[in-house]
Legacy VTK file of the C-alpha trace (Angstrom):
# vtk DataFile Version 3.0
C-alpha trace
ASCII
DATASET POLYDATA
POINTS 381 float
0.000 0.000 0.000
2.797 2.028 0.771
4.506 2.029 -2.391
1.075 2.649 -4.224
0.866 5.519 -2.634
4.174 6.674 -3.142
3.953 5.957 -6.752
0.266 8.524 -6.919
2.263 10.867 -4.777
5.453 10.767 -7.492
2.300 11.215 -10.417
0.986 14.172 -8.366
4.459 16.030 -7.878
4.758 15.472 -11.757
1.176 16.624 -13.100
1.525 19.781 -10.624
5.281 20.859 -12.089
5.534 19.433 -15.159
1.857 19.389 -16.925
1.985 22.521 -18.522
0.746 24.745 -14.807
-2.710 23.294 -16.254
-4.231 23.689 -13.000
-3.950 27.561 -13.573
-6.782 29.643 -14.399
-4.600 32.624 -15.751
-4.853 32.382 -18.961
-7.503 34.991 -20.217
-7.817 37.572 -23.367
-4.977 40.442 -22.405
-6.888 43.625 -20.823
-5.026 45.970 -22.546
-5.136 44.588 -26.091
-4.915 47.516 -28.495
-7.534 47.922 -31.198
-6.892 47.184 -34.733
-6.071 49.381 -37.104
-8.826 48.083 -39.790
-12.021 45.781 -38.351
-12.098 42.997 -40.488
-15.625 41.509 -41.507
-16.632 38.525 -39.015
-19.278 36.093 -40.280
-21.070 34.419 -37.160
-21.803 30.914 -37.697
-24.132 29.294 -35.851
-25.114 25.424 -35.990
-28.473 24.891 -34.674
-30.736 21.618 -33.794
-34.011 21.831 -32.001
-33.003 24.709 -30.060
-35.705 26.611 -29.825
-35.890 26.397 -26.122
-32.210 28.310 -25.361
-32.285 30.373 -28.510
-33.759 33.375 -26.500
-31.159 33.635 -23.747
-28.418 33.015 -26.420
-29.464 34.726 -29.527
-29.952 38.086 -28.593
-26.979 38.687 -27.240
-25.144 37.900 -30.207
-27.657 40.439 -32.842
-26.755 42.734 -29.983
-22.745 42.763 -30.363
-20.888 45.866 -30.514
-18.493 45.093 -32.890
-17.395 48.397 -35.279
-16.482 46.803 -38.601
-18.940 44.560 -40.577
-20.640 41.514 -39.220
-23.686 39.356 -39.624
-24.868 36.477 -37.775
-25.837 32.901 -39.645
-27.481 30.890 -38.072
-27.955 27.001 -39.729
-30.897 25.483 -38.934
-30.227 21.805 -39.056
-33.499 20.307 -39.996
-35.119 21.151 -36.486
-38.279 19.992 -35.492
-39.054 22.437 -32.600
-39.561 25.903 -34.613
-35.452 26.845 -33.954
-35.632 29.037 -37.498
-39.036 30.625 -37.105
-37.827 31.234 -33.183
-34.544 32.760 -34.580
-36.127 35.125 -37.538
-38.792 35.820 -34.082
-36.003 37.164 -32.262
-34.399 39.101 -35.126
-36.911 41.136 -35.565
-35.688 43.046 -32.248
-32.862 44.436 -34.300
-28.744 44.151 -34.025
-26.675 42.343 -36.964
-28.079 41.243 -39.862
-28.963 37.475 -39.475
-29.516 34.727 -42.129
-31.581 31.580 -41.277
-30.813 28.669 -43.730
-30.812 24.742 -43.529
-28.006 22.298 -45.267
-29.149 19.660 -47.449
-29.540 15.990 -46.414
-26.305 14.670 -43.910
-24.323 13.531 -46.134
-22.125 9.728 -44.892
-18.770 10.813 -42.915
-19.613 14.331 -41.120
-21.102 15.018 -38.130
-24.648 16.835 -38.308
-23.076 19.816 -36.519
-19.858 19.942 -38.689
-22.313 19.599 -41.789
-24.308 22.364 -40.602
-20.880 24.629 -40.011
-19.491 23.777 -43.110
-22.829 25.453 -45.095
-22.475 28.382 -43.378
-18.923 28.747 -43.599
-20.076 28.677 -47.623
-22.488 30.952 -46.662
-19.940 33.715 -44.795
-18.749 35.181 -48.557
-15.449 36.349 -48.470
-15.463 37.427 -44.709
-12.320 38.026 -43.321
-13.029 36.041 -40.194
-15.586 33.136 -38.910
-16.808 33.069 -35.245
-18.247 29.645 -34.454
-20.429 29.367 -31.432
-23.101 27.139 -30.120
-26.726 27.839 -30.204
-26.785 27.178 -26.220
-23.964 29.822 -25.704
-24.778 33.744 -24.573
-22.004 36.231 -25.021
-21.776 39.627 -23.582
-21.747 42.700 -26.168
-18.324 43.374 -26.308
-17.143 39.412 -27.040
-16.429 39.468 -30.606
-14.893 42.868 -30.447
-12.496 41.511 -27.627
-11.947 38.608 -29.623
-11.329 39.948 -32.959
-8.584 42.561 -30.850
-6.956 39.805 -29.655
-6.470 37.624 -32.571
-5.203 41.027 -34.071
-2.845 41.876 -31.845
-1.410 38.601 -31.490
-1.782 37.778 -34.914
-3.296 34.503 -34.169
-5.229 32.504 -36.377
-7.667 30.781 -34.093
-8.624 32.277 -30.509
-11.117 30.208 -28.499
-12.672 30.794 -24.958
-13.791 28.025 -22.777
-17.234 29.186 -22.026
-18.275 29.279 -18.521
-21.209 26.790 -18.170
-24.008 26.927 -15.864
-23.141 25.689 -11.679
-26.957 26.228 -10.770
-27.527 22.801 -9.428
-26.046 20.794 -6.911
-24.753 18.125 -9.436
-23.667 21.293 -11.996
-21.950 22.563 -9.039
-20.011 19.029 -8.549
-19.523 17.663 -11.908
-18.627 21.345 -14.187
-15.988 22.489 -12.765
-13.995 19.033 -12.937
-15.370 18.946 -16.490
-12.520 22.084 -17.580
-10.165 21.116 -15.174
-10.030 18.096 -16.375
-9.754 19.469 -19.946
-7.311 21.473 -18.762
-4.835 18.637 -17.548
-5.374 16.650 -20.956
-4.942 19.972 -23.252
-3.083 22.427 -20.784
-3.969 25.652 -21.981
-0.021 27.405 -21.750
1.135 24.528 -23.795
-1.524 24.370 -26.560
-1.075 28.401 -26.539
2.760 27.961 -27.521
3.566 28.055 -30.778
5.857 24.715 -32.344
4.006 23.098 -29.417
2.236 19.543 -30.264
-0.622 20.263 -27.963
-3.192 21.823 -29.282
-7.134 22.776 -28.086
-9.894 24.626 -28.536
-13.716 25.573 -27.065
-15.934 24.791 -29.567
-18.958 27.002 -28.007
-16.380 30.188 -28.726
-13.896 29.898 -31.663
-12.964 32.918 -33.968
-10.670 31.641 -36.904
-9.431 32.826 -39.819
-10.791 32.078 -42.872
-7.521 31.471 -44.585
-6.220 29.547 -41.859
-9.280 27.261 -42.350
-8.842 26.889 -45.973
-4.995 25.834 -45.108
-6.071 23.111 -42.687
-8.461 21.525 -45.529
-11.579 23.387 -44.888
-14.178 22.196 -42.701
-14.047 19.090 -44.104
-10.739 18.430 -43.024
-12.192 17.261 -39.774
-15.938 16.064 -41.168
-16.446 13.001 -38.801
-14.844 14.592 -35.581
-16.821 14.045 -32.476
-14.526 16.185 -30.463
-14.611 18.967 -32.982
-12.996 21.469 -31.283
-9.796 19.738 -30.464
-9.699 18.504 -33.953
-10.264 22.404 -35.310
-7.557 23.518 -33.214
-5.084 20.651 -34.169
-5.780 21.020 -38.064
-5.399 24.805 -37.838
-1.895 24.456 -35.627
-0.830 21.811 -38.992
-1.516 24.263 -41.719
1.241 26.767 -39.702
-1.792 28.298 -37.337
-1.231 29.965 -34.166
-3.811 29.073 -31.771
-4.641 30.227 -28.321
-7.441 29.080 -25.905
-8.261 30.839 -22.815
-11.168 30.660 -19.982
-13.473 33.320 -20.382
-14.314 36.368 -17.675
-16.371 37.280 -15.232
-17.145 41.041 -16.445
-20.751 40.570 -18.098
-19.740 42.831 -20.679
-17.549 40.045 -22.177
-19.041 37.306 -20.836
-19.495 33.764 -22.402
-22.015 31.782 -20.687
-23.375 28.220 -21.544
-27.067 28.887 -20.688
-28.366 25.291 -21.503
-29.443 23.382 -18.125
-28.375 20.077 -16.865
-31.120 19.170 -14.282
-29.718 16.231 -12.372
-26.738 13.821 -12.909
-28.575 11.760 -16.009
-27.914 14.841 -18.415
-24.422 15.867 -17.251
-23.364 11.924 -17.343
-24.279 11.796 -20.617
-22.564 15.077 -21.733
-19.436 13.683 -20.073
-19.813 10.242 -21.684
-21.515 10.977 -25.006
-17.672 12.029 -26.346
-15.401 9.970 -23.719
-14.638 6.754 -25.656
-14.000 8.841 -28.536
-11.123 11.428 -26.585
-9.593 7.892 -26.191
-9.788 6.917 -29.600
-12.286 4.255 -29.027
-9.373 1.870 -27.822
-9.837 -0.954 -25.163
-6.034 -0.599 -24.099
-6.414 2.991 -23.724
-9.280 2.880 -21.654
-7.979 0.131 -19.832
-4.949 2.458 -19.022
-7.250 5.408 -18.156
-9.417 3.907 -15.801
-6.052 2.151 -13.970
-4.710 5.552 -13.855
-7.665 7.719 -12.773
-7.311 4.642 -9.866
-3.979 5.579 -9.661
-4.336 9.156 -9.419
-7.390 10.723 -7.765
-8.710 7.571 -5.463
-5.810 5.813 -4.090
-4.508 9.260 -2.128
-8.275 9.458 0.079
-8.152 5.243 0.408
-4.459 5.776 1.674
-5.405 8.187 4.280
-8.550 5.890 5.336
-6.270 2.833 5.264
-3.515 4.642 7.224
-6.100 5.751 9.789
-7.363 2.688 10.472
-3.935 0.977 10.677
-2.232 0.464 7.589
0.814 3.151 9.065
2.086 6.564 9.357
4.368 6.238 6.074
0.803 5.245 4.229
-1.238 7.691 5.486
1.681 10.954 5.390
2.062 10.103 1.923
-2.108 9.711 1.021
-2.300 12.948 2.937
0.281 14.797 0.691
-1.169 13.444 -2.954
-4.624 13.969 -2.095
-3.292 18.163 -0.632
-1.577 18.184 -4.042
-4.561 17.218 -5.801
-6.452 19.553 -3.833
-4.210 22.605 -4.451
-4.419 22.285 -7.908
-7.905 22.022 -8.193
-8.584 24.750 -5.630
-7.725 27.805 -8.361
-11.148 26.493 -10.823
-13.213 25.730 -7.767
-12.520 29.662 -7.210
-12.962 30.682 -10.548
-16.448 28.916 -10.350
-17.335 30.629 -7.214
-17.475 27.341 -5.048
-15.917 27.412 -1.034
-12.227 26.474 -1.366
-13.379 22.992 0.805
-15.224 21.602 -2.144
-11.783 21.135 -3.695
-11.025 17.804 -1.544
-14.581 16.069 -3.231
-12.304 15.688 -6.494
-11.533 12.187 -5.536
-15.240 11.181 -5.649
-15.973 13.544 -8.614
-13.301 11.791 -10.184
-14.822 8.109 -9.216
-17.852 9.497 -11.391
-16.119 10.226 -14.038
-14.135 6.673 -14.109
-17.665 5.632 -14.123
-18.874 8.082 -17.014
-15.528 6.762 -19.346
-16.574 3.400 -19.045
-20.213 3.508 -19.589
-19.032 5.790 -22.950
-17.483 2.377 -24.657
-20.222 0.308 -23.262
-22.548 2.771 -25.174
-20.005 2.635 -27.742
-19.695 -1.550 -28.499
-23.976 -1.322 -28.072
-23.892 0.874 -31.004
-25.056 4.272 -29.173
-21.917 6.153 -29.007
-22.125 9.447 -29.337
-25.790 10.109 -29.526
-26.592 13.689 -30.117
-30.073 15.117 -31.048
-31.240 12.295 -32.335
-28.425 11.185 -34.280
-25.662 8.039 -33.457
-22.217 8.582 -34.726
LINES 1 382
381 0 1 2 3 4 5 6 7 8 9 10 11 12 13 14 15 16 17 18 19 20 21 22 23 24 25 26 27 28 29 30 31 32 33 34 35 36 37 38 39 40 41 42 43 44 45 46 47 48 49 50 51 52 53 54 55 56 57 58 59 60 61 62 63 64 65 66 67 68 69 70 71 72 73 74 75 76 77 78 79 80 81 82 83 84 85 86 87 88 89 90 91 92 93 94 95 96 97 98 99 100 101 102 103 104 105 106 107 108 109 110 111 112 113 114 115 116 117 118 119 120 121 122 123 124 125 126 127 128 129 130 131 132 133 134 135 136 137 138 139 140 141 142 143 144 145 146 147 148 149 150 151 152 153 154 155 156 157 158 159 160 161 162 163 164 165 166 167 168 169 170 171 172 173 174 175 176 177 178 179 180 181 182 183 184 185 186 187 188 189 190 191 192 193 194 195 196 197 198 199 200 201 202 203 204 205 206 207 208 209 210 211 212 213 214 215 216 217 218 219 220 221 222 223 224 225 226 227 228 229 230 231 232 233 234 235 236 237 238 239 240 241 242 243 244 245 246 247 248 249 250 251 252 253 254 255 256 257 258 259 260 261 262 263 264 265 266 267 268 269 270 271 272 273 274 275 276 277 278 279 280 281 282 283 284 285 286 287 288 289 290 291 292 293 294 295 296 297 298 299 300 301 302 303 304 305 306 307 308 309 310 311 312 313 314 315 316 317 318 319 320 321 322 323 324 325 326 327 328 329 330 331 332 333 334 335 336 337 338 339 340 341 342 343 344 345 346 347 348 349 350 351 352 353 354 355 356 357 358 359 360 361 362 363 364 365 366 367 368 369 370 371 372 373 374 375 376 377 378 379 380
C-alpha cells in the first residue's frame, strides 16, 4: 500500500510541475489589447438543432454585439423539429446584426450533423475576413467578438477560443462542471496548446474565432468532417496548416461574458454530456481505456483510500504520503473551484468527482460496443 501511494504521490508532484501549470486559471484575453487598425468583416456561424428552447437567452446577445467593422450572424438550422428558425427570424426582428436563417441539405455519410451544418455556413460567410463559431446554447456579452477579434489582431493569431463558462446552478452542476474544464485542462493544458511549435493543441468549440484562410490551409471544414470532439480537432488542423492558436477561460465582467445557458437538471444529463464524447477522446481503444481507468485509480482515489487505510492501521508512512497526494490534488484544483465561485473545501470532493467520471468513461465504450456512441439530437455517430 505504501509504495502505491508513493507511486500517486510521485504522479501528483509530476502533473503539478511538469503538466503545462494546467491547473492555472490565468490564462484569459490580455486587458489591454490595443484595437486594430482596420475591423475585419466577421461572419457568425451558428449550428443549430431543435433549439428553440435556449435560442432566446443566447441569440440576442449575439444580434446585440458591438463590434465596429462589418458583421452578420448565420445561423444554420439543421433540420429542427421544434420551430429553432421561425424562433430565430422571431427574435431578429428586435434588431442588431443582420442574421440569415438557412438549412443544409440531407447529412451527407462521414460528417457530423453539426460539422455539416458549419461547413454550409462557412459557404455561406462570402469572403469574410473572419468566422466566429459558437453554439446555439452559448450567450455572449456585447463586447465578445470585439475583444476577440482585438486579440487575434494583436497577437496575430489565427484561431482564438474561450472556454465558455457553463451553468453551476444545481447541486450536481456545481459538482460535476468544474472538474469537467479542469479536467480538460490537464489533458490539453492551456499554456502549452497556446505555444507556438508546441504539439498540444485545443480549442472551445462554443467560442472559436478563426481565420478564414487559416481554415482553408487546414483543408476546410471538411478536413475534420467526422470529428466528435470537434474542437480539439479544429484547433489541431489549424496548428498543422502553420496556425497559431490560443485558448483561454473566459471572464467574469458581463460585458464580455461567455455563458453556456443550456441546463443540466440532475446527474442523467451531465453523465451523458461527459460520456456521449469519452470513448472517442480515447480513440475508441480498449487498451487505452484500460490504461485510463487504472490511472484515474492511480491518481485521484488511491490518495483518500491511503489516508482511510492509514487511519485505520495500515501506518504513518501510508497515510503521510495519502495525505500529501490527495493536498496536491487539492491545491491544484482549488484555483477552478474559485474561478467557479465554489468554497475552497469543495476542492477535496475531487476524488469522488473523479470516481464518477471513471464511471462516465466506461459507460461511454459500453454505449459505444452497443452501437449508441455518441448520440446527439437524435443522431448516433
Amino acid at each position: 500500500m505504501f509504495w502505491i501511494t508513493a507511486l500517486s504521490l510521485l504522479c501528483w508532484l509530476w502533473l503539478v510541475l511538469a503538466q503545462g501549470f494546467f491547473w492555472r486559471t490565468d490564462q484569459r484575453l490580455p486587458p489591454d489589447r490595443p484595437e486594430p487598425a482596420r475591423w475585419p468583416e466577421v461572419a457568425v456561424v451558428v449550428p443549430a438543432r431543435d433549439e428553440a428552447e435556449v435560442l432566446p437567452l443566447s441569440l440576442p446577445g449575439l444580434l446585440a454585439q458591438k463590434y465596429p467593422g462589418r458583421a452578420r450572424v448565420i445561423l444554420v438550422d439543421d433540420h429542427s423539429a421544434d420551430g429553432t428558425a421561425d424562433t430565430a427570424r422571431a427574435l431578429a426582428a428586435a434588431g442588431g446584426l443582420p442574421l440569415t436563417v438557412t438549412t443544409p441539405p440531407p447529412l451527407p455519410p462521414g460528417w457530423t450533423g453539426k460539422l455539416w451544418a458549419v461547413r454550409h455556413g462557412v459557404e455561406l460567410a462570402g469572403g469574410a475576413d473572419l468566422l466566429f463559431l459558437t453554439d446555439a446554447d452559448i450567450a455572449h456579452g456585447p463586447g465578445t467578438l470585439a475583444a476577440l477579434v482585438a486579440g487575434a489582431e494583436h497577437g496575430r493569431l489565427d484561431l482564438v477560443s474561450q472556454m465558455a463558462r457553463l451553468r453551476t446552478d444545481t447541486r450536481w452542476e456545481r459538482l460535476i462542471v468544474p472538474a469537467f474544464v479542469y479536467f480538460f485542462a490537464q489533458l490539453y493544458p492551456f499554456r502549452r496548446s497556446n505555444r507556438p511549435g508546441s504539439r498540444t493543441a485545443a480549442a472551445a468549440g462554443g467560442c472559436s474565432l478563426v481565420r478564414r484562410t487559416a481554415l482553408e490551409r487546414a483543408g476546410g471544414v471538411a478536413a475534420i468532417r467526422g470529428a466528435v470532439i470537434d474542437d480539439v480537432s479544429l484547433a489541431r488542423a489549424v496548428k498543422r496548416g502553420g496556425g497559431r492558436t490560443w485558448l483561454g477561460l473566459a471572464e467574469r465582467d458581463p460585458e464580455l461574458t461567455v455563458l453556456s445557458v443550456r441546463p443540466y437538471v440532475g446527474l442523467g444529463p451531465l453523465w451523458r454530456m461527459v460520456s456521449r464524447s469519452a470513448y472517442a477522446q480515447l480513440r475508441n481503444s480498449p487498451v487505452l481505456l484500460l490504461g485510463t481507468v487504472l490511472g484515474l485509480a492511480l491518481v485521484y482515489l488511491v490518495p483518500p483510500a491511503a489516508v482511510l487505510a492509514g487511519a485505520l492501521g495500515a501506518g504513518l508512512p501510508v497515510l503521510a504520503a495519502g495525505a500529501a497526494a490527495w493536498a496536491l490534488m487539492a491545491g491544484s484544483y482549488l484555483p477552478m473551484v474559485r474561478y467557479y465561485g465554489r468554497p475552497a473545501p469543495a476542492a477535496l470532493l475531487l476524488p469522488f468527482t473523479a470516481l464518477l467520471y471513471l464511471l462516465m468513461t466506461v459507460d461511454s465504450a459500453v454505449q459505444h460496443y452497443r452501437g449508441r456512441g455518441a448520440a446527439w439530437k437524435g443522431r448516433t455517430y
